[in-house]
C-alpha positions, 0 to 999 in steps of 0.5 A: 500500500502506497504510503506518505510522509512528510518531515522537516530536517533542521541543519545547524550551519557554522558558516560557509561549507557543506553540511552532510545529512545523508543519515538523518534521510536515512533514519527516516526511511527505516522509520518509515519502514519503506521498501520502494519509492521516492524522497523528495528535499526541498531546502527552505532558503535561497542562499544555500543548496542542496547537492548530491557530492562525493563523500570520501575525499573531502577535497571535492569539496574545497575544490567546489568551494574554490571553484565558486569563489572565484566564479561569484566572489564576495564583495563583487562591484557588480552587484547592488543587492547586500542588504545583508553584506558582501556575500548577500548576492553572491550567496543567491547566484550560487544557489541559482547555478545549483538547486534547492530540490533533489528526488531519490528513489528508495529501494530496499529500505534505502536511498539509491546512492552510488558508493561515494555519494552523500547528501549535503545542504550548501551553505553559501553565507559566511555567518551560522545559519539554521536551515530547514530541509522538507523531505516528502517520502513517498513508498511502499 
């Protein structure tokens, strides 16, 4: 029988990086005691992302950070909107080049991530943040 249920994850950020939450998705699929089907995030802000990315070397990620660094840089003259600071719109260019949303399919009580993925939430502002993170699941 087709089943649904929806939850919010909280993400506590120190700032700038990634954030893996791959477990916490987890925990709720065994919870849900689902077999088959679809988790679908949708993250809550527009200065952070969601990303599926490798977690075994954690230089992936530096090397995306660098990557974005240099592609939208903070303090760019370029941009008028910094209500918030130099890394204000930045922040949303970021998100707009990646997203917000993500769909995993659950087989066998699990999602199906390759061997070296894991879920992480962007966070692209320089200060902590609290970010929040719907997952819808949807199975059997």
């Amino acid at each position: 029988m087709l089943r649904q249920e929806l939850h919010e994850l909280a993400i506590a950020t120190r700032g700038r990086g990634f954030y893996e939450f791959t477990d916490a998705v987890q925990e709720l699929i065994r919870d849900a005691k689902l077999k088959i089907g679809l988790a679908t995030l949708h993250l809550q802000h527009t200065s952070a992302s969601l990303l599926i990315q490798e977690n075994a070397d954690p230089e992936v990620r530096r090397d995306l950070e660098r990557f974005f660094s240099r592609l939208v840089p903070d303090g760019d003259s370029l941009f008028q909107h910094t209500c918030e600071g130099e890394d204000d719109m930045p922040a949303h260019v970021r998100t707009a080049l990646t997203c917000v949303n993500l769909g995993i399919p659950i087989a066998n009580g699990a999602l199906t991530l390759g061997t070296w993925q894991g879920l992480y939430m962007w966070e692209h502002r320089i200060e902590p943040h609290r970010r929040r993170v719907t997952v819808h699941l949807l199975g059997e």
